[in-house]
C-alpha positions in Angstrom: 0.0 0.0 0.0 1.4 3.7 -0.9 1.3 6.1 1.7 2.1 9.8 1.2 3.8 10.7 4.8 6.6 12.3 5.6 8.8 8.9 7.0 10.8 11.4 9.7 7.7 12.4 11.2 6.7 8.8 12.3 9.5 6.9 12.4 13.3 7.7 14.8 14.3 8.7 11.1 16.6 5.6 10.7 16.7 2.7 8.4 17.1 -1.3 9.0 18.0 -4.4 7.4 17.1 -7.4 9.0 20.4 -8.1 11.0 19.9 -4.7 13.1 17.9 -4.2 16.4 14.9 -2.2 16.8 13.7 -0.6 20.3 10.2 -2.5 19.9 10.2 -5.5 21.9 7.0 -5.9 24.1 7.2 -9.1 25.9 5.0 -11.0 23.1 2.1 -8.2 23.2 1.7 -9.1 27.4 -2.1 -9.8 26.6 -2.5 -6.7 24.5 -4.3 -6.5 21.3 -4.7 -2.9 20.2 -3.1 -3.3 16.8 -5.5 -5.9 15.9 -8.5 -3.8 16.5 -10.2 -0.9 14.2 -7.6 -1.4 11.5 -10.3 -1.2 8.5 -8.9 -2.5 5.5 -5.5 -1.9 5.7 -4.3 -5.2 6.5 -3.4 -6.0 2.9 -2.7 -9.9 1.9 -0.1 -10.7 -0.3 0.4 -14.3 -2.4 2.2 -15.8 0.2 0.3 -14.8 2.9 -3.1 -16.3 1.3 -0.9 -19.4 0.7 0.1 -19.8 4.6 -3.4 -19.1 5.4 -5.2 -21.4 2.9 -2.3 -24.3 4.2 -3.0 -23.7 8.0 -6.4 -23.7 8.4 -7.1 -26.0 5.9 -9.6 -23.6 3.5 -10.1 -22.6 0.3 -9.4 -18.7 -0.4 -13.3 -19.2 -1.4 -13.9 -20.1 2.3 -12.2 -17.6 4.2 -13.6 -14.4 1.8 -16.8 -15.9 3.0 -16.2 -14.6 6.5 -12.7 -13.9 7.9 -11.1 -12.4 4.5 -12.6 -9.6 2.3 -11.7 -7.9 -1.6 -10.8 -4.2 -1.2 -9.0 -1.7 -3.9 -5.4 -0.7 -2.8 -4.1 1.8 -4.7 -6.2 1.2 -7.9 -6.0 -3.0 -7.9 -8.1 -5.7 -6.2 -6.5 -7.5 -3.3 -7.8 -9.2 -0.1 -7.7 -7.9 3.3 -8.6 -9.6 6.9 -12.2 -8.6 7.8 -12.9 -6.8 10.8 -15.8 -8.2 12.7 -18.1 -7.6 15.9 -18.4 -4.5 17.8 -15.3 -4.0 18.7 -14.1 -4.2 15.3 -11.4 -6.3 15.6 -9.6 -9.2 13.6 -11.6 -12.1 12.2 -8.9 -13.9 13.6 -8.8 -12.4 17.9 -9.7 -15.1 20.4 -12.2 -14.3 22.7 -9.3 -13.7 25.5 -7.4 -11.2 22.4 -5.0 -14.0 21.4 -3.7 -14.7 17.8 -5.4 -17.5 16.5 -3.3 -17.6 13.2 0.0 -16.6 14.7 2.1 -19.3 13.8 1.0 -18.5 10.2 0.1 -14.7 10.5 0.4 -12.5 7.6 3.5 -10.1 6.5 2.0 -7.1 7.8 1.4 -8.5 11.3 4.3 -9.7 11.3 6.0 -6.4 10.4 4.2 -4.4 12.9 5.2 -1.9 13.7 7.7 -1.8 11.2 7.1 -0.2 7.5 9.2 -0.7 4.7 10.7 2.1 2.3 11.2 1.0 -1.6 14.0 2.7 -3.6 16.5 1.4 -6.2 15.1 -2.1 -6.7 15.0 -2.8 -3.1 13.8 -2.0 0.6 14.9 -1.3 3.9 12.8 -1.4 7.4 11.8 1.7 9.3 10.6 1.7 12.8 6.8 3.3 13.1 7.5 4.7 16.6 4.0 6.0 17.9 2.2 2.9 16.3 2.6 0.3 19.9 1.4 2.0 23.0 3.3 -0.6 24.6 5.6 0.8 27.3 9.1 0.0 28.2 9.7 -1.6 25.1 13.5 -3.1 24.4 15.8 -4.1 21.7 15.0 -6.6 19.3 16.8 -8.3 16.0 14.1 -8.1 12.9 15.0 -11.0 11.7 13.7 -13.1 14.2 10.9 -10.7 14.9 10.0 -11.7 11.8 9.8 -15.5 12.2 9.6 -16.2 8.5 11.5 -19.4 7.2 14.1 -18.3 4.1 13.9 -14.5 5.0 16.1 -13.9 1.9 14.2 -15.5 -0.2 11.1 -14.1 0.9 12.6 -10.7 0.8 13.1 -10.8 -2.8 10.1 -12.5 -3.5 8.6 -9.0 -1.3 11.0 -7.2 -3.5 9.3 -8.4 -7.0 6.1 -8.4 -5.8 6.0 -4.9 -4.9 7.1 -3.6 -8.2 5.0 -5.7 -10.8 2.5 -4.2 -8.3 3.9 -0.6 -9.2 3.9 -1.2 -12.7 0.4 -2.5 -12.8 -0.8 0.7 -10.9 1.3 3.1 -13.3 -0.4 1.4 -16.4 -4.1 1.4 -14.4 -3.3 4.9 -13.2 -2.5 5.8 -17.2 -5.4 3.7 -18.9 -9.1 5.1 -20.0 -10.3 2.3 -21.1 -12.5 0.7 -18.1 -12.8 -2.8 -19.0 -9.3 -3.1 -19.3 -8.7 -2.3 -16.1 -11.4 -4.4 -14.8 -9.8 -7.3 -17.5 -6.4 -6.7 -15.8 -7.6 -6.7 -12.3 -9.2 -10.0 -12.6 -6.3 -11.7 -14.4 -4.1 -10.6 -11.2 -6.6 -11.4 -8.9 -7.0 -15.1 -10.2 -3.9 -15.7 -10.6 -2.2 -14.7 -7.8 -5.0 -15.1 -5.2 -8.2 -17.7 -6.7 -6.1 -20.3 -8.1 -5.1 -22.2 -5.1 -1.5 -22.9 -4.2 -0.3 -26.6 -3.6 0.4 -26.4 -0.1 2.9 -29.5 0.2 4.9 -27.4 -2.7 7.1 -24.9 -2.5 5.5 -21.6 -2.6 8.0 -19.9 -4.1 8.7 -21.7 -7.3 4.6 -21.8 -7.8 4.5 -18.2 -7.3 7.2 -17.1 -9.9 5.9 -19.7 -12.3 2.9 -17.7 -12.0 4.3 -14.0 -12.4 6.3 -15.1 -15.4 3.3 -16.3 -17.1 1.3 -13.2 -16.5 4.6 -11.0 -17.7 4.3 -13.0 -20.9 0.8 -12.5 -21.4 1.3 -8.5 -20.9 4.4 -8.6 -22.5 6.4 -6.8 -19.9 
C-alpha cells in the first residue's frame, strides 16, 4: 500500500536491514491486542500470505472471503484484506481472551508491525513506526527473528518483486481510460495470484514465480 507521509515524522528517522535491532520489543504483546483492532482494511494480503493461510487452516481462499477475508481496492487494484468483525471491530482472527489464533502463520504485515518498509532502487529497507505500539518499556529486538519467516532472503526478494510488478500494474491502471481493461487486468491478477489455489505441500516460491512469469508473458512486460 502507498502512503504519502513524511517517514521522519513517524518513524526515529533511521533505516534497518534485517540483522539490526529495533527498540520494539513488548514481551510477546503481554495480553494486548490494540493493533489488531479498528484497523479497517489496511491489512493487505499478499500471495504468500493467502498461501500460509489457505495451508494452516485448511480452506479454500473461497472459504475464508466468505467470512474472515474480504476484496478491497489498494491503490487502484483488487486485493484481499482480513475482515474486521463484531463490535469492537477487531480481527476475524482475535480469540475471545485477544489472542492470535493464526500466529504461527500470520500475515506479513502482522508480522512487520510496527515496522514499515521504504522502496527505492530495486530494493527495501525497514523503518521503525515509533507511535504505532502504546506498549511501554519496550526493548531491543533483531528483525530478523521478529519476523519469524523461514528463508527471510528469499522471501525478501520475492517482497521485492512483488512490490514492483505491483507498481507497474498501478502506473499502467493509473495511465489507462479504457475501463474494462482495467477491470480485465484486475481480474487476471486477482485469479492468478489469489483464486487459483496454491499446492500447499509445494514450495510456494517456485509456484508463485511460475505464475508471475506467465502473467509477464501474457502483458508482454
Amino acid at each position: 500500500m502507498l502512503r504519502d507521509i513524511d517517514i521522519n515524522e513517524i518513524s526515529d528517522g533511521k533505516r534497518y536491514t534485517k540483522d539490526d535491532l529495533v527498540c520494539m520489543g513488548c514481551n510477546d504483546c503481554d495480553g494486548c491486542h490494540k493493533c489488531c483492532t479498528g484497523m479497517g482494511d489496511s491489512i493487505t494480503l499478499d500471495p504468500y500470505d493467502i498461501y500460509e493461510l489457505t495451508k494452516g487452516l485448511n480452506q479454500s481462499v473461497e472459504s475464508l472471503l466468505s467470512n474472515a477475508l474480504e476484496l478491497g481496492v489498494v491503490d487502484g487494484i483488487i486485493q484481499p484484506h482480513i475482515k474486521m468483525q463484531g463490535k469492537s471491530n477487531q480481527c476475524s482472527f482475535l480469540s475471545e481472551s485477544g489472542r492470535c489464533n493464526i500466529h504461527s502463520f500470520r500475515p506479513g504485515f502482522c508480522r512487520l508491525f510496527p515496522l514499515g518498509r521504504i522502496y527505492d532502487d530495486g530494493s527495501f529497507t525497514y523503518f521503525h513506526q515509533i507511535n504505532e505500539c502504546p506498549y511501554p518499556n519496550k526493548y531491543k529486538v533483531k528483525i530478523k527473528p521478529w519476523l519469524g519467516i523461514p528463508n527471510l532472503k528469499e522471501y525478501e526478494q520475492y517482497i521485492i518483486d512483488w512490490h514492483f510488478f505491483l507498481k507497474d500494474m498501478q502506473n499502467f491502471i493509473n495511465e489507462c481510460n479504457d475501463e474494462n481493461l482495467v477491470k480485465t487486468l484486475n481480474m487476471l491478477i486477482l485469479n492468478t495470484f489469489y483464486l487459483t489455489a496454491y499446492t500447499s505441500d509445494k514450495d510456494f516460491y517456485i509456484q508463485f514465480y511460475n505464475r508471475l512469469n506467465n502473467i509477464k508473458q501474457k502483458l508482454s512486460i
